[in-house]
N, C-alpha and C positions, 0 to 999 in steps of 0.2 A: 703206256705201251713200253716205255722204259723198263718199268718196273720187272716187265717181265721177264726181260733178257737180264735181271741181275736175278727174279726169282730161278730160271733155268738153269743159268750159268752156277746158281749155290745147291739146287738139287743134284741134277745131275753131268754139270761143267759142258757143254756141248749142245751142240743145237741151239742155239743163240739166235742167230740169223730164223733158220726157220720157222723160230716162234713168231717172228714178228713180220715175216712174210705171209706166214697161214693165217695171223690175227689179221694184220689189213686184206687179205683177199674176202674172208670170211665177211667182214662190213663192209667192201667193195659191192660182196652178191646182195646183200640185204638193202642195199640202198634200195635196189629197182622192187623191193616190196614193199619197202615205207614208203618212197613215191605213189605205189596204188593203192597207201592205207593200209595197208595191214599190220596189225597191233606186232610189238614188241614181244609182247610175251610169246604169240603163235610162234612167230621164228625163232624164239629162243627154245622154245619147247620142241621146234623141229630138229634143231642145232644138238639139241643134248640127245637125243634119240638117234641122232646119225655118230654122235660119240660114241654112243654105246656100241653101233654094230662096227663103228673104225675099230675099238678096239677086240672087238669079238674076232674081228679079221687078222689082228694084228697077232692075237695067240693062234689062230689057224696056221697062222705065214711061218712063227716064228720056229726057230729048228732049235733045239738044246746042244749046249756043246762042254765040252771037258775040260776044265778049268785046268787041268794039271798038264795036260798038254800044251809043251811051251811052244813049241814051233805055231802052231794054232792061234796060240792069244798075241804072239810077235806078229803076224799076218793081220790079224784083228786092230789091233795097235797103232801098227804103219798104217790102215788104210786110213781110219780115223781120222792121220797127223797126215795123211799123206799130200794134202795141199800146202801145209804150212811150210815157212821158212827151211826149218832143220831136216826137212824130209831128203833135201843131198847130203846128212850123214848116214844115212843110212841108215843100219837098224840103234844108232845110238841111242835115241833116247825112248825110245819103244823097250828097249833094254833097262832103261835104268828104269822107268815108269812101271816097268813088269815087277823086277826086283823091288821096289820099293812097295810096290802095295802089298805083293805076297807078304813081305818082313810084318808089316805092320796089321796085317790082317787078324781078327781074333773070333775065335770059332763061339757061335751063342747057342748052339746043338740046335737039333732040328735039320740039319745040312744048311743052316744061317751063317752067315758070316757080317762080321762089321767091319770096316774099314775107315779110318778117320784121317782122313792125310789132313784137315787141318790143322789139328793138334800134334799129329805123332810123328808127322811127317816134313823137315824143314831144309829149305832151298838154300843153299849158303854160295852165297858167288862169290867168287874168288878170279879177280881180273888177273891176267900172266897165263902163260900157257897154253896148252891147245883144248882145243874141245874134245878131244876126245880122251885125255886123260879126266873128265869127268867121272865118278864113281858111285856108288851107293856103299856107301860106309857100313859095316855091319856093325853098327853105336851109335854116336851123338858127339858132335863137334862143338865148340863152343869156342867164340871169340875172346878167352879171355887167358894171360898168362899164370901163373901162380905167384904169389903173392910177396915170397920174398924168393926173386929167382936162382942167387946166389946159394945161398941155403937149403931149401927145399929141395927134390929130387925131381927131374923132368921126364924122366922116365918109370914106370912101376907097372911089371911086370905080372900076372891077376891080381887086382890091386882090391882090398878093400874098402871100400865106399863108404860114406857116411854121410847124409844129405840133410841139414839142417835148414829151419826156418825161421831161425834167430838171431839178433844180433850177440854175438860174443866178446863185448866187452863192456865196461862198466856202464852200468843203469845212469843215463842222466838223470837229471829233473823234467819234468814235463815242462814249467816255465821255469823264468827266473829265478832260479833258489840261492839264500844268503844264510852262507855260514859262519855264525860269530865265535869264533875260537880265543878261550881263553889263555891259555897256555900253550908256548911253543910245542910241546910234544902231541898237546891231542893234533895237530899238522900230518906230524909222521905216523899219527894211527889212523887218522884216514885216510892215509896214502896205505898203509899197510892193507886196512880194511879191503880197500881198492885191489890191490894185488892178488891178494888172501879170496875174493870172490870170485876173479879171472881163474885162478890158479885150481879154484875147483871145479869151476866150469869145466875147465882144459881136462883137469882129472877123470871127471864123468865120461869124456869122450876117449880119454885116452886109453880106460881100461879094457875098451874094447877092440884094441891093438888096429886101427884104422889104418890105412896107408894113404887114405885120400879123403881130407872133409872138404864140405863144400858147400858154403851159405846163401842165403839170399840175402841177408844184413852185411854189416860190417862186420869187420873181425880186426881187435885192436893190437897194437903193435908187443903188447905183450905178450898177446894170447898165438901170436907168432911166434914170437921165442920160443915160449913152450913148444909148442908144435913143431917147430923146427932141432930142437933138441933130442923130439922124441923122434926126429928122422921121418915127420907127416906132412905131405904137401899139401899147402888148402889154397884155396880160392872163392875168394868171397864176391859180393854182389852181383849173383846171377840175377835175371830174369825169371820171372816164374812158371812162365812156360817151358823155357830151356830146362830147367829143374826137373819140372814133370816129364820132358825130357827122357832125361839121365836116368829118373826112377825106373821109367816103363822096360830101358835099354838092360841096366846092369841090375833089376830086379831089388833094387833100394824101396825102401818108404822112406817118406821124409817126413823129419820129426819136431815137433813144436818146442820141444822143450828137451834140453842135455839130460834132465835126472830123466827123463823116460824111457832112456831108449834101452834095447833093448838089442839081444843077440839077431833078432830075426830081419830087424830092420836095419842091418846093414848087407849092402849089396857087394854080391860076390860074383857076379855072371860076366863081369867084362873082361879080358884075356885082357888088356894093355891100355896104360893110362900113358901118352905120351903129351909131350905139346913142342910142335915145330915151328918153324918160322916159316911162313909164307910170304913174299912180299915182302914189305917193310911190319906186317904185323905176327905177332904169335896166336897160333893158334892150339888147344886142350882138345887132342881125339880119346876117345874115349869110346876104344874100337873091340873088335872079336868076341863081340858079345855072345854067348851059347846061346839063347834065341831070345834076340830081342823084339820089343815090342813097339819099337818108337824106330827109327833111323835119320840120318841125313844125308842128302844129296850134296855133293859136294861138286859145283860147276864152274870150268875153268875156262877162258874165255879169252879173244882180244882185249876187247874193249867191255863198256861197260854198259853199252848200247845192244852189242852181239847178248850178252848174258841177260840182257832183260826177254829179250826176246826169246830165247834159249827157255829161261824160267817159264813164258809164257806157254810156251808149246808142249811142256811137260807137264805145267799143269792141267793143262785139257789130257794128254798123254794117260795122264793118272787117273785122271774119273774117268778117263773109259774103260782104263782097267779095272779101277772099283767097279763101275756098275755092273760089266762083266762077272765079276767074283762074287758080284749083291746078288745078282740075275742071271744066269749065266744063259742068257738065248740069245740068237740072232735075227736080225729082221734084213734084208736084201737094201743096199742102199742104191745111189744113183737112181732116187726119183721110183724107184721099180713100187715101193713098198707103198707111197701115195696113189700111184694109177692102180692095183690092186683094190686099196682100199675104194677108191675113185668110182672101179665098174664096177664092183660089188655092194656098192652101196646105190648106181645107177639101175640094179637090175632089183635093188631092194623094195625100191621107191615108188613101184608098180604098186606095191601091194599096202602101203601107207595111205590110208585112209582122212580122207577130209581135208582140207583146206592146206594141212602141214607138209601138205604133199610136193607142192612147190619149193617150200623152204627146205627141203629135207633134198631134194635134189640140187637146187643151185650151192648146197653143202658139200653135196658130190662132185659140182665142177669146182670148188672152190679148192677141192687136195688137188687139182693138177698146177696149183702156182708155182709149187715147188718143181716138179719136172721141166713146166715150161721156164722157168728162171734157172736153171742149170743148162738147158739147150741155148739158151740165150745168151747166158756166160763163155761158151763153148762155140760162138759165132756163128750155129749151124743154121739152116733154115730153120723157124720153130715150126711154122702150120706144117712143114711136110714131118718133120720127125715124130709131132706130137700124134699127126695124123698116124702113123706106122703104130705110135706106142699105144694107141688107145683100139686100133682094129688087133693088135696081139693081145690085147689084154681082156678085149671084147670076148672075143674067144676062148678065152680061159685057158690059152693053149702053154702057157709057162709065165707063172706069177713072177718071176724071176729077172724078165727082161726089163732092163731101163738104160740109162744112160750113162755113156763111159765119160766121166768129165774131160779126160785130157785129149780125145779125138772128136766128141759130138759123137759116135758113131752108136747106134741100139746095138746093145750087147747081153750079152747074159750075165748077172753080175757073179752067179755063182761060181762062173769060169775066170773073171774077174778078180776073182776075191773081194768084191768091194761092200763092207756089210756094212753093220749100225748096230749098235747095240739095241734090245729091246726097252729096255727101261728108256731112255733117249729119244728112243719114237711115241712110246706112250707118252711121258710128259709134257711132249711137245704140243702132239694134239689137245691133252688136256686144258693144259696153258692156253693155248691158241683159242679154242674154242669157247671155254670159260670168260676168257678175256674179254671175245667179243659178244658174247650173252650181255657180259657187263653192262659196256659200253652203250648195248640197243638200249636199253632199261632206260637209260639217262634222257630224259623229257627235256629238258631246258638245261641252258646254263647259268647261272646269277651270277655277273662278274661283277666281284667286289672293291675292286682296283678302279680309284678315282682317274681321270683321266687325264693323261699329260696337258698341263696350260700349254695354250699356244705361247712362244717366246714372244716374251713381251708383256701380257698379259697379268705377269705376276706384280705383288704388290708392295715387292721390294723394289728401292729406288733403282732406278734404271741407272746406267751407264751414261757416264757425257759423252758424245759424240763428238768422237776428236776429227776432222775435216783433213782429208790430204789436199796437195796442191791439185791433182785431178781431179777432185769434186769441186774447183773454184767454177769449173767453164756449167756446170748444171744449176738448178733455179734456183738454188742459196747460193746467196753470194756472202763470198764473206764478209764477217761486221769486219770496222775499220779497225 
C-alpha cells in the first residue's frame, strides 16, 4: 500500500492520501463478498469494469482550459497548495511553481508538451532572508566559487561557455607507476612533457576565445594559470547533473574531449555569469538566459526547517502545474468529482448483468470514502451532509456540488474555485483500484520469517543472575 503513495507521488506528485484511502475502502467493500464466497477474480472483474465507466465519467466531467492564461492556472495552483503550510504567502509559490514549469517546458508537437522538473528543475535553499525574496532564476545557480578567485573575473557579462567532461591536467597512471630515470635532465623533460601536454589542452580550448569553462574533473594548478592569463574563469568539479544543468540553460554541449570541440558547442544564451556571496558561502549564477531550458529556484527562508517545508509544498506546487501543461483539463474537487462518478456508476449497475452485479456497485459506494473523509476532516455531521450530497447528485441536478473543506458547508466548487487536475484524478483511481484487484488475487500468505525464541530459550549461555538485597526475603535464599 506503500508502494503506491511513492508510485503517485512520482507520476503525477498529488493525490497521495487518496490513493490509499480509495485502495483500503475498495477491500474494506470486498471483504463482505469473500465472506459469502465469492471468487476473487468475479470482484476484480467487477472492479475494473466500474474503472472503466469511473473514468468515461471523468472525461464527461472534465472541462479543458488555457494554459496560457495566467491568472487561471495561479487560481488552479493555490487551490491545489491551498491546505499546505505556505498557502498564508499568498500567491508566492503558486508563482514561482507557474514560472518554473513554463521555463522548463519543451514542445514534442502535436500540442504535447514535456515537462521534467526532475532533472531541469533544481531547489537550492539558501537559509537568511525572507521568504519572499524567493525567485525563479532565469539560468542555473551553482554552489560553487571559481577556482582561483583572485585572478579570474567574477563577473562576465554574455559570457561564453564551455562545458567539459574531462579532467585537464596531467594523465596519472591508473596504478602505481615507477619511473627509472637515468640522467638528471630526462627529470626536467618530463616535467617539460607534463607542461607541454596541459599547455595544449589549455590551447585547444583557448582558441575558441571562452570566457567561462567549466569541468566535471579536476583542472590543475597550471591549467589555471593559463587560463587565468588568458583572463577565463573556470570552475571545476561540478556535478553532472548541474552540468546538464547549465547546458539545457545557456544552450552549451558538453564535450568529452578538448580536441573536439567545436564552434557550435559553445554556449552563448546566458546574458551574465556572476558569483556572489550569500551567507558565509559563494555562490556561480549563471542568469538571463534568452530561453532557457533548465532553471532554479532559489529559496530564502528562516531557518532550515521553514525551507524544507517551503521545498516541499513547491514541489507538489510544480506537478500540478506540469500535469496541467501535460493535460490541460479540469475535474471539480472537494469530493464533488467522486459522488458523480459514485451515482453514475449506481444508476449503471442496474443494467450489469450476473453475479458482478454486486461487486460493481459496493465499487460505487466505495468512491464516496473520499467525500465522507473530507466531511469528517471538517467536523461537520457526516450522515446529514453526505445525505444532502448524494440526493444532489442523485438527481443529476449539478455534477459540481461537493464540499468546501474549510467550512463543511455543500457548495458549488465551480463558484469555489476549487479543482483537481485531470490526470491526478485519473491515476488515483487507477492506482486505487488496480491495487486492490491486486491484493484480492492473493490466496495465502507463506511467511517466511522464523519466529522470535522466546527470551531464554536460546542456546547461548545465559546470563548469571546477579541477586539484589530485595530478592534475599523471596524462595532463594542466598548461598552463604
Amino acid at each position: 500500500m506503500i508502494e503506491l503513495s511513492r508510485t503517485q507521488d512520482e507520476e503525477v506528485g498529488d493525490g497521495t492520501t487518496s490513493v490509499i484511502v480509495l485502495a483500503g475502502e475498495m477491500l474494506h467493500v470486498a471483504e463482505a463478498f469473500i465472506d459469502k464466497n465469492y471468487h476473487p477474480t468475479v470482484i476484480c472483474r467487477a472492479y475494473n469494469k466500474a474503472l472503466e465507466d469511473a473514468i468515461a465519467v471523468l472525461d464527461k466531467l472534465a472541462m479543458p482550459i488555457d494554459v496560457k492564461d495566467r491568472s487561471m492556472m495561479l487560481g488552479l495552483v493555490k487551490s491545489c497548495i491551498g491546505t499546505k503550510f505556505t498557502s498564508q504567502f499568498g500567491d508566492l509559490i503558486a508563482d514561482l511553481a507557474i514560472d518554473a514549469t513554463t521555463t522548463v517546458g519543451v514542445d514534442l508537437g502535436q500540442g504535447l508538451r514535456e515537462v521534467d522538473i526532475k532533472k531541469y528543475i533544481k531547489l537550492e535553499k539558501v537559509p537568511g532572508g525572507q521568504l519572499e525574496d524567493s525567485k525563479v532564476l532565469k539560468g542555473v545557480m551553482i554552489s560553487k566559487d571559481v577556482v582561483v578567485p583572485g585572478k579570474m573575473r567574477r563577473k562576465i557579462v554574455n559570457p561564453r561557455i564551455i562545458l567539459l567532461d574531462c579532467p585537464l591536467e596531467y594523465k596519472k597512471g591508473e596504478n602505481q607507476t615507477n619511473a627509472e630515470l637515468v640522467r638528471e635532465e630526462d627529470w626536467a623533460i618530463l616535467l617539460k612533457m607534463e607542461e607541454e601536454y596541459i599547455e595544449n589542452l589549455c590551447a585547444q580550448i583557448l582558441k575558441f576565445k571562452p570566457d567561462l569553462v567549466i569541468t566535471e574533473k579536476g583542472l590543475s594548478d597550471l591549467a589555471c594559470h593559463y587560463f587565468g592569463k588568458a583572463g577565463v574563469s573556470a570552475i571545476r568539479r561540478l556535478r553532472k547533473t548541474d552540468n546538464n544543468r547549465v547546458a539545457k540553460a545557456c544552450g552549451a554541449v558538453i564535450v568529452n574531449r578538448p580536441d573536439e570541440l567545436q564552434e557550435s558547442d559553445v554556449g552563448t544564451g546566458a546574458g551574465l555569469f556572476e558569483v556572489k556571496k550569500i551567507g558565509d558561502e559563494f555562490f556561480a549564477f549563471i542568469v538571463d538566459c534568452k530561453d532557457p531550458k533548465a532553471c532554479t529556484v532559489l529559496l530564502r527562508g528562516a531557518s532550515k526547517d521553514l525551507l524544507n517545508e517551503v521545498e516541499r509544498n513547491l514541489q507538489d506546487a510544480m506537478s500540478v502545474a506540469r500535469n496541467i501543461i501535460k493535460n490541460p483539463k479540469l475535474v471539480p474537487g472537494g469530493g464533488a468529482t467522486e459522488l458523480t462518478v459514485s451515482a453514475s456508476l449506481r444508476q449503471k449497475s442496474s443494467s450489469v448483468e450476473g453475479i458482478e452485479k454486486w461487486p460493481y456497485e459496493a465499487a460505487a459506494v466505495a468512491f464516496e470514502a473520499i467525500p465522507r473523509t473530507l466531511a469528517q476532516n471538517c467536523g461537520v455531521n457526516v450522515i446529514r451532509t453526505m445525505t444532502a450530497l448524494q440526493g444532489k447528485h442523485a438527481n443529476e441536478e449539478n455534477a459540481w456540488i461537493g464540499i468546501d473543506g474549510n467550512t463543511g458547508a455543500v457548495a458549488d466548487m465551480k463558484e469555489q474555485k476549487i479543482w483537481d487536475a485531470y490526470n491526478v484524478k485519473a491515476q488515483t483511481f487507477k492506482t486505487a483500484i488496480e491495487a486492490a484487484c491486486m491484493l484480492l488475487r492473493i490466496d495465502d500468505i507463506v511467511s517466511g520469517i522464523k519466529k522470535k525464541q522466546a527470551p531464554g530459550a536460546g542456546q547461548g549461555p545465559s546470563k548469571p543472575k546477579v541477586e539484589t538485597e530485595a530478592d534475599a526475603d523471596g524462595e532463594q535464599i542466598l548461598p552463604d
